[in-house]
C-alpha positions in Angstrom: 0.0 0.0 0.0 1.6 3.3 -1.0 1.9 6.2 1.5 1.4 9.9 1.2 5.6 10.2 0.5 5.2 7.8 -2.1 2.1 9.6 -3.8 4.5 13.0 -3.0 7.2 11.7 -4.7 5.1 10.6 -8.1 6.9 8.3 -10.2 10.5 9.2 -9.1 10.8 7.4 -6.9 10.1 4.2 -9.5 12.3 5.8 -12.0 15.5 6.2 -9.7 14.9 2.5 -9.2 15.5 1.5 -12.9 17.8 4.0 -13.7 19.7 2.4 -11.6 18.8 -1.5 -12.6 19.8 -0.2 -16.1 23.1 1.3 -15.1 23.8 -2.4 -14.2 22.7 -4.2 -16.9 25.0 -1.3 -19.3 27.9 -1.7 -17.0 27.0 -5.8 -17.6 27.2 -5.0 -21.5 30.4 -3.1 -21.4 31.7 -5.6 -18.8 31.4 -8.8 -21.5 32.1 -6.6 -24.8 35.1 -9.3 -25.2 32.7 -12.0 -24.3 32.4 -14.7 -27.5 28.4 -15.1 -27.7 27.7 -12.7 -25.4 24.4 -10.9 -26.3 23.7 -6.8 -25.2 20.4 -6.2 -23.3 18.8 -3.3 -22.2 15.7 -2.5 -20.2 12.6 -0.9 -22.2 12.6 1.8 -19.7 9.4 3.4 -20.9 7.5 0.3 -20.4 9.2 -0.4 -17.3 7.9 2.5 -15.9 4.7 2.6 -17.2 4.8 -1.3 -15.5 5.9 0.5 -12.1 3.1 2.9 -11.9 0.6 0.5 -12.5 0.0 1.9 -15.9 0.0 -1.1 -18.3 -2.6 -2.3 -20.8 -2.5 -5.0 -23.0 -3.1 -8.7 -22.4 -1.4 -10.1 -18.9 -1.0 -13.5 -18.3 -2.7 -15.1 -15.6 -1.0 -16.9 -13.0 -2.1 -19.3 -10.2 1.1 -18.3 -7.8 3.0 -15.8 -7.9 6.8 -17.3 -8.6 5.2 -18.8 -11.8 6.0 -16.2 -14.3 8.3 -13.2 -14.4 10.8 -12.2 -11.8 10.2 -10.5 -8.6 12.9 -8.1 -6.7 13.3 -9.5 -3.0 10.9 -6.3 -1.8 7.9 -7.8 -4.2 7.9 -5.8 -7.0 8.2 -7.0 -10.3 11.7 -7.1 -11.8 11.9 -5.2 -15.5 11.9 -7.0 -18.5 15.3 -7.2 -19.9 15.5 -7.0 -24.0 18.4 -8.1 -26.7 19.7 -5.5 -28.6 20.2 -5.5 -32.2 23.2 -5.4 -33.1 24.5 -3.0 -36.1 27.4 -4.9 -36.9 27.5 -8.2 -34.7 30.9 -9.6 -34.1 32.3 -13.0 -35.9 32.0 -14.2 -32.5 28.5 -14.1 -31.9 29.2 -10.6 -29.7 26.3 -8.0 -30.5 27.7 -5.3 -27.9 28.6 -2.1 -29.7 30.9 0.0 -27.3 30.5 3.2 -28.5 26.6 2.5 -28.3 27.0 1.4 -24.7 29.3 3.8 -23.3 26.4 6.2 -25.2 23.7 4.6 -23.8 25.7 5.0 -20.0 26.5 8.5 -20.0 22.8 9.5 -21.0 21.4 7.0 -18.0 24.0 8.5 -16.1 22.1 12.4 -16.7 18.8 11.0 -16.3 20.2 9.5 -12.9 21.4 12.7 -12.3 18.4 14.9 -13.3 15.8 12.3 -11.3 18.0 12.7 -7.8 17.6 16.6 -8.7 14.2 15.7 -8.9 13.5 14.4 -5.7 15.9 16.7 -3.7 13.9 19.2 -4.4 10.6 17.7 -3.5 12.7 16.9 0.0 13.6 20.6 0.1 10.3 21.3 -0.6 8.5 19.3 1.9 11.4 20.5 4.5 10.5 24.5 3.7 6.8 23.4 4.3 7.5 21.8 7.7 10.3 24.6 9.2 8.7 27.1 7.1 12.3 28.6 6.5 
């Protein structure tokens, strides 16, 4: 059940959370760019979101327990789909990471990262003016 900081923080709070499972999963790509077979992911961070704030349509599966399908993170929410990239130019190897397109792909998550904490600070700063009302 959400609380009133949750519902005063919006969807920020969501989007730090995979902005950060992202950074991982691009740090994993640029980690294994020598990897033989290795094959880049990514998470669809739009639909990840839209998954996070309860926003999704389409057609769900149904389930009769809840470890059946999907991943869950160890506080019950669901994990984000990861996705293969498609490669430009995959490797003899069977490698479809592109570093230029990771490092890329990095830096950017790295602003957004940056520009969501900015975000919420201020909502903090905020919410602290309102309380000392300084």
């Amino acid at each position: 059940m959400p609380s009133s900081i949750d519902n005063y923080l919006g969807v920020h709070a969501a989007a730090l959370k995979l902005r950060s499972q992202r950074t991982e999963v691009l740090a994993a790509n640029l980690a294994n760019a020598d990897t033989p077979g290795y094959r880049a992911r990514d998470i669809d961070f739009k639909g990840a979101l839209a998954a996070a704030s309860g926003q999704t349509s389409g057609v769900h599966l149904a389930t009769t327990r809840a470890g059946h399908i999907g991943a869950a993170a160890p506080d019950g929410t669901p994990a984000p789909e990861l996705k293969y990239r498609v490669p430009l130019a995959p490797a003899l190897d069977g490698n479809t990471v592109d570093g230029q397109l990771e490092q890329a792909a990095f830096a950017e998550n790295t602003v957004r990262y940056q520009a969501t904490l900015s975000f919420i600070s201020s909502k903090f700063r905020a919410l602290m003016t309102a309380i000392t009302g300084q």
